[in-house]
C-alpha positions as CSV (number, residue, x, y, z in Angstrom):
1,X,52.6,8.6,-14.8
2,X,49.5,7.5,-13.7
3,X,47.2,8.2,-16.8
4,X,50.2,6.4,-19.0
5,X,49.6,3.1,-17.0
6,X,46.2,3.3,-16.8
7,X,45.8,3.7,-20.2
8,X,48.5,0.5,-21.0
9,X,46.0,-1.6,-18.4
10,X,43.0,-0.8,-20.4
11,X,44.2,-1.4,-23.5
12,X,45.5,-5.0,-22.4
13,X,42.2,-5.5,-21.1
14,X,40.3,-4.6,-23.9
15,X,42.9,-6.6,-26.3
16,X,42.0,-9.9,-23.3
17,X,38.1,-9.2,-23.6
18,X,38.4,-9.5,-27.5
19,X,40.5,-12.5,-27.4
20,X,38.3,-14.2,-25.1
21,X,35.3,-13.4,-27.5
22,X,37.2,-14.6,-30.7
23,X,37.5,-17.9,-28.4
24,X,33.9,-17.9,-27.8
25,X,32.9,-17.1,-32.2
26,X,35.4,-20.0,-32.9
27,X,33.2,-22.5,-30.7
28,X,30.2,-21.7,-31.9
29,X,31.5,-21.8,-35.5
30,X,32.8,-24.9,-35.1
31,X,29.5,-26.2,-33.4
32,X,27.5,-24.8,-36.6
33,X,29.2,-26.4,-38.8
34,X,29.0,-29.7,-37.3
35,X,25.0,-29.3,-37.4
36,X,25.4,-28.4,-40.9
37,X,27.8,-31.6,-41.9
38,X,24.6,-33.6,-39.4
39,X,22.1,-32.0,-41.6
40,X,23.6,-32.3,-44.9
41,X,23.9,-36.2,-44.3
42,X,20.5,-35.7,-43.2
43,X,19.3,-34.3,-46.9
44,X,21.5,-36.2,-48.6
45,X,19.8,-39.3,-46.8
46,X,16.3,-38.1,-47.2
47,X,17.2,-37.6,-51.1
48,X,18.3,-41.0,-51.6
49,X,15.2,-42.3,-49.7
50,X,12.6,-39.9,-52.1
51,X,14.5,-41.1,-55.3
52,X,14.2,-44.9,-54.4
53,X,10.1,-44.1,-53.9
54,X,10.1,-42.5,-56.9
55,X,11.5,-45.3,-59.1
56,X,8.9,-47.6,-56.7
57,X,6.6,-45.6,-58.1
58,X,6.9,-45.5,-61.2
59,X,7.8,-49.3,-61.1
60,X,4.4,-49.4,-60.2
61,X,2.8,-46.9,-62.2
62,X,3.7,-48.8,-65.1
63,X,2.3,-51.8,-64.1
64,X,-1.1,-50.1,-63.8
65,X,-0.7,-48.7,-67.5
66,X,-2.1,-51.2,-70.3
């Protein structure tokens, strides 16, 4: 009776110990992908910024050219 039980106990521990550890994935997914959303607005930013120096650029490129 005794190896039955045990046996029941560590499988409920083992199931607890993976639950706990699914908790811990689904934090730290939802923690990346919030640093990815933060860096896409980052790129998307930086884009925008490098296109608008571009056309300056150019704008003044042109100038230059006679």
């Amino acid at each position: 009776m005794l190896w039955p039980m045990l046996a029941i106990v560590l499988g409920f521990l083992g199931v607890a110990v993976l639950a706990v550890l699914a908790v811990r994935v689904f934090l730290e997914v939802r923690r990346l992908s919030a640093q990815v959303a933060l860096a896409s607005r980052r790129i998307t930013q930086a884009s925008g910024d490098l296109e608008r120096a571009a056309a300056d650029l150019a704008r003044a490129g042109q100038g230059l050219r006679t």
